[in-house]
Each structure stands twice: as C-alpha cells, then as structure tokens.
C-alpha positions as CSV (number, residue, x, y, z in Angstrom):
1,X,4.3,-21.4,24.7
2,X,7.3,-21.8,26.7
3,X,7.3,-18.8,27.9
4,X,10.0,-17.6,31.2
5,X,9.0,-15.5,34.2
6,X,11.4,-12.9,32.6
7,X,9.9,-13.3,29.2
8,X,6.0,-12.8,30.4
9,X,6.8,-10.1,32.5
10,X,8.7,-7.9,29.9
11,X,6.9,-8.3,26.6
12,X,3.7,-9.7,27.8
13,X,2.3,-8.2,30.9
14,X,0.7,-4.6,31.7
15,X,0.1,-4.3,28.0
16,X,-1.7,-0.7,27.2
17,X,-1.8,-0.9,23.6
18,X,-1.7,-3.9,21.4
19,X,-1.1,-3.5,17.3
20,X,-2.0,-6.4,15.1
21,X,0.2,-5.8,12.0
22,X,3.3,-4.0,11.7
23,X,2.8,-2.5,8.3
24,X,2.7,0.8,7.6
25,X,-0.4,1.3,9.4
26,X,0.5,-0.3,12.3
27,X,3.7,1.1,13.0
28,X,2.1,4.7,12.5
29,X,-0.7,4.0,14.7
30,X,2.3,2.9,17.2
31,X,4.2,6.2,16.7
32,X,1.2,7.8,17.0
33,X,0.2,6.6,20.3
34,X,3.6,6.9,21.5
35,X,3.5,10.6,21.1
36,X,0.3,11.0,22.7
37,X,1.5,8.8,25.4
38,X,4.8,8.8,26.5
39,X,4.6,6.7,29.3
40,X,2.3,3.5,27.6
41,X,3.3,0.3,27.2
42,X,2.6,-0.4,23.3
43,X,3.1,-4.1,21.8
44,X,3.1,-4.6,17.8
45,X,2.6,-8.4,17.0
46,X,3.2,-9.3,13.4
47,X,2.6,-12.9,11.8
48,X,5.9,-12.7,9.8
49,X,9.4,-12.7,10.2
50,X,8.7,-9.6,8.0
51,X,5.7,-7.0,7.9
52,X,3.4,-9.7,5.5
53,X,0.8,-8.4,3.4
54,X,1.9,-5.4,0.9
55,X,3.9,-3.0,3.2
56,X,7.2,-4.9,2.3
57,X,6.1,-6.2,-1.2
58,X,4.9,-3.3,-3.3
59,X,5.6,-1.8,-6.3
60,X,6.9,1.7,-4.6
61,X,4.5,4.3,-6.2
62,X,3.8,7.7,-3.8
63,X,0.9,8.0,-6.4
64,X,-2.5,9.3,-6.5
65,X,-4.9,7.7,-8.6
66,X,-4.2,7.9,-12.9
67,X,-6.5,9.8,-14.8
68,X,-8.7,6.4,-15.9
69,X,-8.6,5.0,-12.3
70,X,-10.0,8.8,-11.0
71,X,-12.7,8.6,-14.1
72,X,-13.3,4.6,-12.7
73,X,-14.0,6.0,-9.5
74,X,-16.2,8.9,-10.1
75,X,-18.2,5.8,-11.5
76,X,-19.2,4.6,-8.0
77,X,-18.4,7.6,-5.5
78,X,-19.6,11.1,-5.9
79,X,-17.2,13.6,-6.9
80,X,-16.2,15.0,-3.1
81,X,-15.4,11.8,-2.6
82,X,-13.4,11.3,-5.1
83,X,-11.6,14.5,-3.7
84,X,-11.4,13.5,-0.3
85,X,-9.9,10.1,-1.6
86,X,-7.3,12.1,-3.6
87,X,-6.3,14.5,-0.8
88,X,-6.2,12.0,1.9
89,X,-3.5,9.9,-0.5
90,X,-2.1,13.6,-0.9
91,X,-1.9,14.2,3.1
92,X,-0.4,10.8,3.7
93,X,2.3,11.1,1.0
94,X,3.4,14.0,2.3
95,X,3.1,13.3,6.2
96,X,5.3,10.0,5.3
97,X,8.0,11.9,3.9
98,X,8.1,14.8,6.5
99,X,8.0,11.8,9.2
100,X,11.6,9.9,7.7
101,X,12.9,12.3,5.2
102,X,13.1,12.0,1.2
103,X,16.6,10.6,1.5
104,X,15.8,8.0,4.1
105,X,12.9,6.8,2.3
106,X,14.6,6.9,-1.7
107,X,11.7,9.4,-2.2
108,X,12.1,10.2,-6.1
109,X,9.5,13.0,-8.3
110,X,10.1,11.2,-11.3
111,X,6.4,12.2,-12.1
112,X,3.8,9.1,-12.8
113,X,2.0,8.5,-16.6
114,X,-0.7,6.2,-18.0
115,X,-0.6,4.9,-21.0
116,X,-2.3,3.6,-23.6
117,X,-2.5,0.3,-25.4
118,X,-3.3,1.1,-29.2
119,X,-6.3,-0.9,-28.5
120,X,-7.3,1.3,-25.9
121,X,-7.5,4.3,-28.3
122,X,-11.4,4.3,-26.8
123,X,-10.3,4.5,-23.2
124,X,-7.6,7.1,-24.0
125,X,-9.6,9.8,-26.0
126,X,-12.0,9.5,-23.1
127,X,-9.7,10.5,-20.5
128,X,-8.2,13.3,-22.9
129,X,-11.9,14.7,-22.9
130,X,-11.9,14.6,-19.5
131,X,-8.6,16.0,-18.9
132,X,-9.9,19.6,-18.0
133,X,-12.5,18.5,-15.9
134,X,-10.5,16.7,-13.4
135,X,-7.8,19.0,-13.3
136,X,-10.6,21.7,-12.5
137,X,-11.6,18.5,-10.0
138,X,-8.5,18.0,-8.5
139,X,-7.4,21.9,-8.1
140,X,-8.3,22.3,-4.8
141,X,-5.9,19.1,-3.6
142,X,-3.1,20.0,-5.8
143,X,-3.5,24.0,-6.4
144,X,-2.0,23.5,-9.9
145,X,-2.4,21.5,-13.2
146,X,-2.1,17.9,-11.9
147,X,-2.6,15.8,-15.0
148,X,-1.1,16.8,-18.9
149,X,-0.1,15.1,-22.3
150,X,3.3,14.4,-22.6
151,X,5.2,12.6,-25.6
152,X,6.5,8.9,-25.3
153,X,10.3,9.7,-24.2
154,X,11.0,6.3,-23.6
155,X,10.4,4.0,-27.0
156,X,7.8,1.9,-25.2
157,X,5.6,0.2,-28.3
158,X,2.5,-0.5,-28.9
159,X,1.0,2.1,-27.3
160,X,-0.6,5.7,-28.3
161,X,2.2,8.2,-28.9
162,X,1.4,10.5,-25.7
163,X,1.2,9.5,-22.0
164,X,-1.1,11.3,-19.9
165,X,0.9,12.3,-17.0
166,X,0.3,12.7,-13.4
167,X,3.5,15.7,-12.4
168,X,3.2,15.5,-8.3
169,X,3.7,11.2,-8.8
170,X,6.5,9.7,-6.9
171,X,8.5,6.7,-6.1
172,X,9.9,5.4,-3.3
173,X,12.1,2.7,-1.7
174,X,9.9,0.4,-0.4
175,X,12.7,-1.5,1.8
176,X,14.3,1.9,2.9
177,X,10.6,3.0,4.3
178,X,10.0,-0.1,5.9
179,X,13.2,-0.4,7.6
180,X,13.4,3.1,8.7
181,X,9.7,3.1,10.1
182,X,10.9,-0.5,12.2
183,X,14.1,1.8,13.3
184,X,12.0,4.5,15.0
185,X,9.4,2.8,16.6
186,X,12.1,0.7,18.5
187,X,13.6,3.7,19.5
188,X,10.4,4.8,20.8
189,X,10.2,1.6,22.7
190,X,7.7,0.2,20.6
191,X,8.1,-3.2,21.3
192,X,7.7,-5.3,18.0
193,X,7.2,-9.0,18.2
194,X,7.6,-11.2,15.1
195,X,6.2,-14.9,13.8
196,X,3.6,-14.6,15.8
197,X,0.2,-15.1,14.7
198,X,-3.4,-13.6,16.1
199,X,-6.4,-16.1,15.5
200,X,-8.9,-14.5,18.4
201,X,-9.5,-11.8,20.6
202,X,-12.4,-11.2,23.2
203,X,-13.4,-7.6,24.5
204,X,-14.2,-8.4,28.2
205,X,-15.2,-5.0,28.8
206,X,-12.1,-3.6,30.8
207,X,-9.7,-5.4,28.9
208,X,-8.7,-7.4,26.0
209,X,-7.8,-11.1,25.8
210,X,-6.0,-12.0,22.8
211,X,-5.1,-15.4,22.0
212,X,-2.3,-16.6,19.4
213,X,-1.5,-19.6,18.1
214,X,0.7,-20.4,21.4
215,X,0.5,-17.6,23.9
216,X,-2.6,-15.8,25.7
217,X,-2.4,-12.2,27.2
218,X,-4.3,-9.7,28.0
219,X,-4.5,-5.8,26.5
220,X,-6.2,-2.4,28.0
221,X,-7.0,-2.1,24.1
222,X,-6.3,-3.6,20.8
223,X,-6.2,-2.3,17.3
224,X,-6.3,-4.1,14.0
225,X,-4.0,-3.2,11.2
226,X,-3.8,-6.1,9.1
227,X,-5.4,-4.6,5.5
228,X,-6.2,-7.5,3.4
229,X,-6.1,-9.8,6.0
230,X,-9.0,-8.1,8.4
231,X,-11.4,-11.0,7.2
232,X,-9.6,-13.6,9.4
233,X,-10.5,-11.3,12.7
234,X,-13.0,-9.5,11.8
235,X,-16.5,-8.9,9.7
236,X,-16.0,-6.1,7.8
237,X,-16.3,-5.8,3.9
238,X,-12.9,-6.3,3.2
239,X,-11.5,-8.9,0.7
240,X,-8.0,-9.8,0.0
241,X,-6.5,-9.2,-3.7
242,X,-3.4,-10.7,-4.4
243,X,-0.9,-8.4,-6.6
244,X,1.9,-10.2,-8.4
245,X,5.1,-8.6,-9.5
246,X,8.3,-9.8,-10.5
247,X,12.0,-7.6,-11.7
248,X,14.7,-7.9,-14.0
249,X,17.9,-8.0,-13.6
250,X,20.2,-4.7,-14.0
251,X,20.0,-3.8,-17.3
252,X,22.5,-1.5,-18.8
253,X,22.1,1.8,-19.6
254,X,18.4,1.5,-19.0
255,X,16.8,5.5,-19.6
256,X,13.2,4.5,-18.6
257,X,12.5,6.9,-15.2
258,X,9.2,6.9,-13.6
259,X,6.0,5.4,-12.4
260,X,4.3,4.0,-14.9
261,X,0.1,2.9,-15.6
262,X,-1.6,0.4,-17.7
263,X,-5.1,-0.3,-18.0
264,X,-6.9,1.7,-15.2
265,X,-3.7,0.8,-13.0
266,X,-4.3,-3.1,-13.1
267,X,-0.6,-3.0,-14.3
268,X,2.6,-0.5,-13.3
269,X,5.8,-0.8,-13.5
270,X,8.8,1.9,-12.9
271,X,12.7,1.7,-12.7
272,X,14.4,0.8,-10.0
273,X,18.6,0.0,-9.4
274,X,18.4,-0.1,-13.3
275,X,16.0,-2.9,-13.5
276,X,12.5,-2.9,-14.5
277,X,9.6,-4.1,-11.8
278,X,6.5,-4.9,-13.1
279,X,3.1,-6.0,-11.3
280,X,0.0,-6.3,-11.5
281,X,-2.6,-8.6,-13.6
282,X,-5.2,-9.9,-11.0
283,X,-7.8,-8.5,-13.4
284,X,-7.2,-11.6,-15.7
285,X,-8.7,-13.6,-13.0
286,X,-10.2,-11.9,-10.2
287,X,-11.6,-14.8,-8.0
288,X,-8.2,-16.7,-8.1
289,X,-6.6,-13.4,-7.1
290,X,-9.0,-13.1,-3.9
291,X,-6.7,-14.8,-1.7
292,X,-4.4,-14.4,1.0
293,X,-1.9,-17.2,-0.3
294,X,1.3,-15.7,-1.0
295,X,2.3,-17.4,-5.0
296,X,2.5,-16.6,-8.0
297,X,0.5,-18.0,-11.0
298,X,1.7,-18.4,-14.8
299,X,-1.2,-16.6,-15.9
300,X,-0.4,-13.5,-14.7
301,X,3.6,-13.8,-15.1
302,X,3.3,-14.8,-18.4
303,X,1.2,-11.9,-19.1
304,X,4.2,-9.5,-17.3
305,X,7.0,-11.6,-19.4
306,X,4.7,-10.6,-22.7
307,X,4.3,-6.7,-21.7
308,X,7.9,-6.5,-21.3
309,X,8.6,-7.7,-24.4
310,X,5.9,-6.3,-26.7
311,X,5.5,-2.8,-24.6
312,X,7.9,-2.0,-22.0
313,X,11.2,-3.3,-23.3
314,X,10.6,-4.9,-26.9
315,X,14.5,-3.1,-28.0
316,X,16.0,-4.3,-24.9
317,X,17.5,-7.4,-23.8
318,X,16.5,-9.0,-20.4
319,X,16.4,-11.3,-17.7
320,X,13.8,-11.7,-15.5
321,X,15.4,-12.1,-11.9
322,X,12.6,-13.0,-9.5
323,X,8.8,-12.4,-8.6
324,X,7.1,-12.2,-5.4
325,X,3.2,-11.8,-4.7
326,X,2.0,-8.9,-1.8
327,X,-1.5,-9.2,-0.2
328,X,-3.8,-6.0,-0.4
329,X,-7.2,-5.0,1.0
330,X,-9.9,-4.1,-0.9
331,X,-13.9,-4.2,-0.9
332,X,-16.8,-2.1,-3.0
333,X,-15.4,1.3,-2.2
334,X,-11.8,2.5,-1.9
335,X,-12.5,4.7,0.7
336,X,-10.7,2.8,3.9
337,X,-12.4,1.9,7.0
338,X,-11.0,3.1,10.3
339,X,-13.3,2.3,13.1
340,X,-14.1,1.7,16.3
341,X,-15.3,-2.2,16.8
342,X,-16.3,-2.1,20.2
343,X,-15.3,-0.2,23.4
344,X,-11.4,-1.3,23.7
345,X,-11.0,-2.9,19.7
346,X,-10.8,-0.8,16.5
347,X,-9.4,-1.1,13.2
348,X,-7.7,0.1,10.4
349,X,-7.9,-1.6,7.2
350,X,-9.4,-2.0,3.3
351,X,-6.5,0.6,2.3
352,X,-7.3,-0.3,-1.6
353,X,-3.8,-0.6,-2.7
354,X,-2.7,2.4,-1.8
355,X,-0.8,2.2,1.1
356,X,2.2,3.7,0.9
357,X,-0.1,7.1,0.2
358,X,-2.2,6.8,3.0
359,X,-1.0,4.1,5.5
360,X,0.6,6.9,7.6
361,X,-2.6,8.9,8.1
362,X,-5.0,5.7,8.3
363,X,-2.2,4.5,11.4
364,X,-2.6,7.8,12.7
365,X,-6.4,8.0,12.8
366,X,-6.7,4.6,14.1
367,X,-4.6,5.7,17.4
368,X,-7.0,8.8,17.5
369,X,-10.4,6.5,17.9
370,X,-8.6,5.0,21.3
371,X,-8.6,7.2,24.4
C-alpha cells in the first residue's frame, strides 16, 4: 500500500487494540475498551465501505426468541440454557437502548407475534399447550406473562385466527442504530478504517501482526468480531447463513404494526416508513444459503413475493421496491462464542441471528477477555 510517513504514523503505528469488524459487536467491544482505557490507542478495520455482514442489513427486530423457536430450542439445550439465552438477548436489548436512547435508535414496543399457517394447525396447538410452561419458564427473565393469544387485527389470510404474541418484542431502526453507534465511537477516538480487508494474523507472543490485503502492522492485541464470517480467520464452529429480505414501496394507509413470525422464525416481516419488509427463507435450501456471497436467489424471493400476496397483504396492492441479502453466523448451538484464542487474540462471534439483541453485550464481553 502506498502508504505516507503521516499516514503510518497516525492510523497505523502504536496500535493497542485492533477490532476486526465494525458491526455491532465490534463497535461495542470498541466503546468498551475505551471506557476502560481512556488513554489506548483502538483501531476498527472493516472490509466494507459499510459494516458488511447483518449489522446494517437486518430485519430490525429487538426480539427474543417466538414461542416455536423457544420450544425448537429446548430441543437441543437444556432449559437454563434456554434461560440464559433469553435473558442475555434481554440484557443486550436493553443495554443497547440505555447506551443511544429509544429515539436515536427508532426503538418502537409494537410487541412481536407468530403465526400460524392453516397448515401448521399441528405446530400451533403445540405451542398453545405449551404456552403456560414457558411463561412459568421465562418468569424469571421477564417477571411477567411474556407470551399470550391475541386475535388477528390485521386481516392477514391463510393463517389460524390468533397470533401468539410475544408483549416485551420491539423494533428498531436498523440505519439509525448503526449510524449512531459509528457517531460515538469517533467521538471517543475510535479510529474506524473502511475497505480494508483482514486475510491473516500471527500472535508473536508480545504482539500481533496482522496482514491485509495491502498493508501489514502490528497490534498489542487483536479481537475478532466478524459473526458469520469468523470461518475465514479462524477455526471455530461457525458457519455463515445467508438471510434474504426485500421491501415494498410505501403503501398507503397501511395499519399492519409490529414484528411479525412465520414458521419457527425462518420468515418475519414488520412495518416500516409504511412499507412492508420481509426476509427470510434460507430454510428452502439450506446448503445454498451457507454462504458468505452477498445475492439474492429467485427461490427464496419468489417465495417472499408469494407470502405477500397470499398471507401478508392478499387485500392490498404493492410494489416490491428492492431486496438485499445480510450474512449471519450460526453453528449447532445458538449460544455465541466469545473467547479467548490465544494470549493477545480473542473473538466474538456465531451471534445466531440475533444481533441486534445481544451484539452489545457479546462486544462488551469480548473487551473484558483482554487485559
């Protein structure tokens, strides 16, 4: 790289902390080492002229888990766990919005609700047996009823004639939060360095040599933060999974308000500037979806097109605007992994799709591993 004596010497030299990934876990970590150390010198290096992956290209749910994704999970984790996970999205919803403020953020109760396909009548009186045990469950997270029947308000089709809803679910706006996080950490002299790529990184035992694709420098340490792209530096059991969503255009006088679930969350949707936007789908083909190419396929936008027409909007004329595909983090349990990788390299990653509720406290527990 063509790099100046000036430029070296002010973004690239005496490096204390190094962030790969300025998403919402890397630009917590970054606040969260600035208020531990005042005096540090903390770099951010992000591949995009945006934060990539899902930070900037999510749906906007401050959710929790729906009632058939917390029965899914109970499946493979035991029921603490399935606690902890809810109370840790719980602790980093609400550590978010104390951090920028409801109105800085769009931050919206709207309350979230699943519902059911009539051909999932199976799946739905399942989760209505259910209903008392994870509220009882759940009590000790939300200290009240979290989960209750409620009519269909909103003339959506096709589908069982009461939502199961979630009351503490939220929205927010995802711009507005990404924005405002980028805001603060450069006024906390975070430096933030965009379009540039990591592809390597060596622990030398007092320091860190990281290599780009044009530039090499050299970090005290160096934390990982880049989700559903942790497979390209490192060995952990995460996978990438591809979520595709597209919005209409403003449509007028639309009354539908909230988050909304479909089929153990493989599809949501919510309002938003009085359009719709819808994503999901990468259960119709899971090993296509396991990639870290942003596109999106006709499979799965057909299959949005269809549930807006049949389900979400089938009164309502629309135009489709524009879709977009985010990259998430995944792997054979949702619970994250935040660790230390050797003495001056941890990460932060695998955050299951739910980053917005728990990227903040992920970012700060990743600065916590690094004294």
């Amino acid at each position: 790289m063509n790099l100046s004596y000036w430029e070296r010497t002010s973004w690239f030299s005496n490096i204390d902390y190094t962030i790969i990934g300025s998403g919402i876990v890397g630009l917590n970590c970054a606040l969260e080492l600035r208020r531990k150390y005042p005096k540090a010198r903390i770099l951010i290096l992000e591949k995009g002229k945006l934060p990539q992956g899902a930070s900037t290209k999510n749906a906007g749910f401050a959710c929790f888990g729906s009632i058939s994704e917390i029965l899914s999970d109970l499946k493979t984790h035991s029921e603490q766990e399935v606690i902890d996970l809810v109370q840790e999205r719980y602790d980093g919803i609400h550590s978010l919005r104390n951090l920028l403020g409801d109105a800085t953020i769009g931050y919206q109760n709207y309350g979230g609700h699943e519902l059911f396909l009539n051909k999932d009548l199976e799946l739905y009186e399942l989760c209505l047996k259910e209903l008392k045990l994870v509220n009882e469950l759940l009590h000790p997270v939300f200290k009240e009823v979290a989960f209750k029947t409620t009519p269909d308000t909103f003339n959506f089709k096709g589908i069982n004639n009461n939502y199961i809803s979630q009351v503490f679910e939220g929205q927010v706006d995802t711009g507005k939060m990404m924005t405002s996080l980028v805001q603060l950490a450069q006024q906390k002299n975070i430096t933030i360095v965009n379009s540039t790529k990591v592809h390597s990184f060596e622990d030398a035992g007092a320091e860190v040599i990281v290599k780009t694709d044009d530039l090499e420098f050299i970090t005290k340490k160096l934390l990982i933060a880049t989700n559903g792209f942790a497979a390209q530096l490192l060995s952990e059991n995460v996978k990438p999974a591809r979520a595709q969503v597209l919005i209409t255009k403003p449509i007028k006088n639309l009354h539908v308000k909230g988050t909304f679930h479909l089929e153990e969350g493989y599809y949501y949707f919510r309002n938003i500037d009085n359009r719709i936007l819808l994503g999901g789908g990468r259960n119709l083909d899971f090993k296509t979806e396991e990639t870290t190419e942003f596109a999106t396929t006709t499979l799965v936008k057909n299959k949005l097109k269809q549930l807006l027409n049949t389900v979400i909007l089938p009164n309502t004329a629309f135009e489709i605007d524009y879709s977009w595909s985010g990259i998430m983090g995944v792997g054979h349990q949702k619970k994250p992994i935040v660790k230390q990788v050797s003495s001056n390299v941890a990460c932060g990653v695998r955050l299951g799709g739910m980053g917005i509720a728990i990227g903040s406290t992920i970012g700060k527990k990743l600065a916590n591993l690094m004294n």
